[in-house]
C-alpha positions as CSV (number, residue, x, y, z in Angstrom):
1,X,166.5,181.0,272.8
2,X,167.0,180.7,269.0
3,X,167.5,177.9,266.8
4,X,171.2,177.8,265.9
5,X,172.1,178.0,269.2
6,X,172.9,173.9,269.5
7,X,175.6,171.5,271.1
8,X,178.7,173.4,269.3
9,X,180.9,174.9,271.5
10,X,184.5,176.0,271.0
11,X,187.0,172.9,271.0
12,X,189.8,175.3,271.4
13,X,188.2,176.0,274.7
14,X,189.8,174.1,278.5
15,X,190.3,174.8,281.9
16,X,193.0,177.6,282.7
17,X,192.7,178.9,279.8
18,X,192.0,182.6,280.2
19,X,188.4,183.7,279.1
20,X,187.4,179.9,278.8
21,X,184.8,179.3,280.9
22,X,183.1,175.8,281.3
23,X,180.4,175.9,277.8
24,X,177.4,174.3,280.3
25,X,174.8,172.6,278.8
26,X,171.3,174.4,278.9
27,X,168.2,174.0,277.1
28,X,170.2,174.9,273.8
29,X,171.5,171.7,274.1
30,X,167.9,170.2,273.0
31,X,167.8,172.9,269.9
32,X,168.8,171.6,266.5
33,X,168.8,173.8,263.4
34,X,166.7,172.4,261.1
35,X,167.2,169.9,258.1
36,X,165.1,170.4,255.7
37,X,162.1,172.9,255.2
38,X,159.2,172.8,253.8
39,X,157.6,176.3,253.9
40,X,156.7,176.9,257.2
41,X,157.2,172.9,258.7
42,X,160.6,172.4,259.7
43,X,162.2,168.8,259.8
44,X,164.9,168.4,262.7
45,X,167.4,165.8,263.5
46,X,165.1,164.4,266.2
47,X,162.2,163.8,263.9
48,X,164.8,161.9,261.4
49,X,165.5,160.1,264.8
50,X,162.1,159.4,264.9
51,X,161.3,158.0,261.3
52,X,164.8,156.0,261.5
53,X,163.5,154.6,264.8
54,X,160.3,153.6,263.2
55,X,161.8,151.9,260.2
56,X,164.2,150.0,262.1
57,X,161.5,148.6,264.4
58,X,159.1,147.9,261.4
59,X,162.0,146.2,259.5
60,X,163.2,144.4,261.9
61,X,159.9,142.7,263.1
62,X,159.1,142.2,259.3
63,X,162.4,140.7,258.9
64,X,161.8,138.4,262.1
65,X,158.8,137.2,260.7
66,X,158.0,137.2,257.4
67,X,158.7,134.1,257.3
68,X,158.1,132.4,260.7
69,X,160.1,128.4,261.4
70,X,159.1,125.9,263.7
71,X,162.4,126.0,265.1
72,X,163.4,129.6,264.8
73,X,166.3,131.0,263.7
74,X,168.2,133.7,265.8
75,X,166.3,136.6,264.3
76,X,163.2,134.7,265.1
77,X,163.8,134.2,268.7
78,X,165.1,137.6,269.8
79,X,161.7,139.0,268.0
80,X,159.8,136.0,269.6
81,X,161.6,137.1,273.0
82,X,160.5,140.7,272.6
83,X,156.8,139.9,271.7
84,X,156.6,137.8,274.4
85,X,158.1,140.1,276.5
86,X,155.4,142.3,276.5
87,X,152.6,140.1,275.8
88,X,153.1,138.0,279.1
89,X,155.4,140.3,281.0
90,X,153.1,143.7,281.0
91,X,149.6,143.1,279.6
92,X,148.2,139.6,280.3
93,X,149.8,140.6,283.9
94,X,147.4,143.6,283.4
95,X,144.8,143.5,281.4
96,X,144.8,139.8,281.3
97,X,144.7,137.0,278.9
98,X,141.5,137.0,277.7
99,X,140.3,140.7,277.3
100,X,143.8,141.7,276.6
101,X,145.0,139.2,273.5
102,X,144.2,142.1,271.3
103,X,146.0,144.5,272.3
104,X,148.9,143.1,272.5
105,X,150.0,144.3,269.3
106,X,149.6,148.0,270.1
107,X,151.5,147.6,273.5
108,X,154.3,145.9,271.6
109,X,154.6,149.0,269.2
110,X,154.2,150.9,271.9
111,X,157.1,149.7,273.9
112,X,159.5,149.1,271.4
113,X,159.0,152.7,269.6
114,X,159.5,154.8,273.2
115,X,162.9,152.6,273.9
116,X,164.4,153.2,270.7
117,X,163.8,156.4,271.0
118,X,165.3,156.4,274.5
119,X,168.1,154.6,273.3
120,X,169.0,156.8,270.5
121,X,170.7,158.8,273.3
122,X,173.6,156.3,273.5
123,X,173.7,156.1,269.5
124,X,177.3,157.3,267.9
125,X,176.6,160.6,266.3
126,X,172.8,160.2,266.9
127,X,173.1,160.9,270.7
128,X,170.0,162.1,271.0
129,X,167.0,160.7,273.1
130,X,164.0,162.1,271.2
131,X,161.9,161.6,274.1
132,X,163.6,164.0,275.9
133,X,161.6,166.7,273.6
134,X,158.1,167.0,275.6
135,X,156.4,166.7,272.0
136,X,157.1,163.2,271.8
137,X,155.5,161.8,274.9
138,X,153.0,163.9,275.1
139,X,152.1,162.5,271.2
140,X,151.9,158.9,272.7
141,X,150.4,159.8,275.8
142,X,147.4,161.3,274.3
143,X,146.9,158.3,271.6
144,X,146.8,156.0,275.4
145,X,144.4,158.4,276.5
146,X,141.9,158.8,273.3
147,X,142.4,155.3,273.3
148,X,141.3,155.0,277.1
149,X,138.6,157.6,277.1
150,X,136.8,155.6,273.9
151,X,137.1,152.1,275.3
152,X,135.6,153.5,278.7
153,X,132.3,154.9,276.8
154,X,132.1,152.1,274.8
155,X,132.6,149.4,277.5
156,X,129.7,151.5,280.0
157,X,128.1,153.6,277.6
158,X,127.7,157.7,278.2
159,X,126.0,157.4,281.9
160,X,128.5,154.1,282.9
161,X,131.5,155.9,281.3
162,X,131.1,158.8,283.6
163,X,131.1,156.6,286.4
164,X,133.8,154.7,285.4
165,X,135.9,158.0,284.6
166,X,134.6,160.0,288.4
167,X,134.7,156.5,290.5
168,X,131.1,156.5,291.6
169,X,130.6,154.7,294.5
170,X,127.1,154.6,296.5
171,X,128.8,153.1,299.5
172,X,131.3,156.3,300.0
173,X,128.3,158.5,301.0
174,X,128.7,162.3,301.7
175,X,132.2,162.1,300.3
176,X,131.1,160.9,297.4
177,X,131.0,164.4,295.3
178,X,134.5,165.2,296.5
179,X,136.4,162.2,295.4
180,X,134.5,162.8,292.1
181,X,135.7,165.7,291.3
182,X,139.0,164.5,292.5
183,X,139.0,161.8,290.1
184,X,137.5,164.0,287.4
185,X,140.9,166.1,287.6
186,X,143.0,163.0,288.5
187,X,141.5,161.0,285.6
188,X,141.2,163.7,283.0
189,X,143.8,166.4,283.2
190,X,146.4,165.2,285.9
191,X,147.1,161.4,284.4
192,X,147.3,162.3,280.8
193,X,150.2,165.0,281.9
194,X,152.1,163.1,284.2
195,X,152.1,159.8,281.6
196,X,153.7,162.3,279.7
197,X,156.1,164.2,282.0
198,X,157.6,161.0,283.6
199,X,159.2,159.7,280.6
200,X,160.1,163.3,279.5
201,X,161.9,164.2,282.8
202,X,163.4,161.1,283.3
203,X,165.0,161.4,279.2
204,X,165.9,165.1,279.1
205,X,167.5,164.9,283.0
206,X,169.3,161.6,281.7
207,X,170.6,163.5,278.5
208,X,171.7,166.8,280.4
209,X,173.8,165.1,282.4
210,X,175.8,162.7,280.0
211,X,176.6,166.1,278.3
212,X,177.6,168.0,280.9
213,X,180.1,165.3,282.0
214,X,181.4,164.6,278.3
215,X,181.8,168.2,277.8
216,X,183.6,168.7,281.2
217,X,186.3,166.0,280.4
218,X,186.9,167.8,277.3
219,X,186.9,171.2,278.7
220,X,189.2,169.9,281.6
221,X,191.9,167.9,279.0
222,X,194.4,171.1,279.6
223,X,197.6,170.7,282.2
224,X,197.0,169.6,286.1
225,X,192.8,169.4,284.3
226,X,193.4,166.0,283.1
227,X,193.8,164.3,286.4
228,X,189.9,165.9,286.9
229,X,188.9,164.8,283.4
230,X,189.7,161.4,283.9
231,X,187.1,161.4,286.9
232,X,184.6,163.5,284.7
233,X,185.4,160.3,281.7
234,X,184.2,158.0,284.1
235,X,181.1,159.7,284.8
236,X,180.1,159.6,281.1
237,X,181.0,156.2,281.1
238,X,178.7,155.4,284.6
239,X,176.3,157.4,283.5
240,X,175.9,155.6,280.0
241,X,175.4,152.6,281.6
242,X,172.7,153.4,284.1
243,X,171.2,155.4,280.5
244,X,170.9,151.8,279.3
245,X,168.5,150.7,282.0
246,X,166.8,153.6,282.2
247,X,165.7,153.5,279.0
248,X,164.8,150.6,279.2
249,X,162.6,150.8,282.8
250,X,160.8,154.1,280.7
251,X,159.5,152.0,278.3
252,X,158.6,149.6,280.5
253,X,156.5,151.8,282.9
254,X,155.1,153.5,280.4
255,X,153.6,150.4,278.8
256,X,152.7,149.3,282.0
257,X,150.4,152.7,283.1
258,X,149.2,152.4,279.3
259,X,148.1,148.6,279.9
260,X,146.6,149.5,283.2
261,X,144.8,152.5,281.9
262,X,143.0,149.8,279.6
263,X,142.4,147.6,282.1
264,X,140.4,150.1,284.4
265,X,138.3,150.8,281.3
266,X,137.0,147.8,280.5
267,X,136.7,146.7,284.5
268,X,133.4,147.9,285.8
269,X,134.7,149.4,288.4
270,X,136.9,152.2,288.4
């Protein structure tokens, strides 16, 4: 499917209208001609999503506390709230206080970078989650797991790593070489791809279907249609709203299996 082929559809387009048929959203709908390009790199409206997202979150923290009160003021608290958030809420719960302090800020990042880019999908004329383009978790989920894989060697060194990683356990016996190369493939190949693939899914199945209902109410605005595209309206508008929490829970979970991964690394048992 080329390039070009994006959202636009024909407004003239509604129901009974005759060779109008309903312009269903595909995987065209997550296409975007490009920008700008810079011989053979092409810069896309979701990677402007992506550096807008970043700036915002950088300039807002920086803005919260550049210059840090006793008694905050509102800027202060909501980015107090936020930090705190994660800090308490996911990885002292996790990791814990002590071994987990420092990584707190990563987490933090972590968190608020994957819901702003979640939440660009309910953005006026952004409307686009980036996450719902597999690059973009599967970026982050592979800095969690570089990050996972190094702090397990260097917690147990080469021999206690590999334990670590395959579960090694005297006490299971003969069925100790099978759940070892269980948790080879679980560990290594299996949890990198579904950190990955359950934000993804959850994004680009989320996104599909606010289009499809928005361009139904538009495509059914045409005589006895509009009693049907009211129904469709609400949809967008139900859907929207369980977006929002989504987006958030996303973020969330994928902080949490990111804390967790951290936690079984430094643990010294698998």
């Amino acid at each position: 499917m080329s390039a070009d082929q994006t959202l636009a559809f024909d407004p003239s387009c509604h129901l009974f209208i005759e060779g109008c048929g309903f312009p269903a959203p595909g995987l065209h709908t997550f296409l975007y001609e490009p920008i700008a390009t810079i011989g053979s790199f092409e810069f896309t409206k979701p990677m402007l999503l992506a550096l807008l997202g970043s700036i915002a979150i950088v300039a807002f923290f920086w803005a919260a506390f550049a210059k840090p009160k006793l008694v905050p003021g509102k800027l202060q608290m909501v980015g107090e709230a936020g930090y705190d958030f994660v800090r308490r809420g996911i990885v002292y719960e996790i990791i814990g206080k002590k071994d987990g302090e420092k990584y707190v800020p990563f987490m933090v990042s972590l968190f608020f970078f994957v819901w702003i880019m979640n939440l660009w999908s309910i953005i006026p004329l952004a409307q686009f989650p980036v996450t719902s383009l597999i690059a973009f978790p599967a970026g982050l989920a592979a800095i969690v797991y570089v990050m996972w894989v190094g702090l397990t060697f260097k917690k147990h060194g080469f021999v206690g790593g590999w334990k670590n990683i395959l579960g090694y356990d005297k006490s299971l016996g003969a069925i100790l070489p099978l759940i070892m190369v269980l948790e080879f493939f679980s560990n290594l190949i299996i949890r990198p791809f579904t950190h990955a693939v359950r934000l993804f899914a959850n994004m680009f199945a989320g996104h599909l279907l606010i289009v499809m209902f928005s361009l139904a109410t538009w495509y059914l605005m045409n005589g006895l249609g509009f009693v049907y595209a009211g129904a469709s309206f609400v949809m967008v508008i139900i859907m929207t709203a369980f977006e929002l929490f989504i987006q958030a829970v996303q973020a969330y979970v994928f902080v949490l299996l990111a804390s967790s991964y951290v936690q079984g690394a430094l643990s010294e048992h698998h």
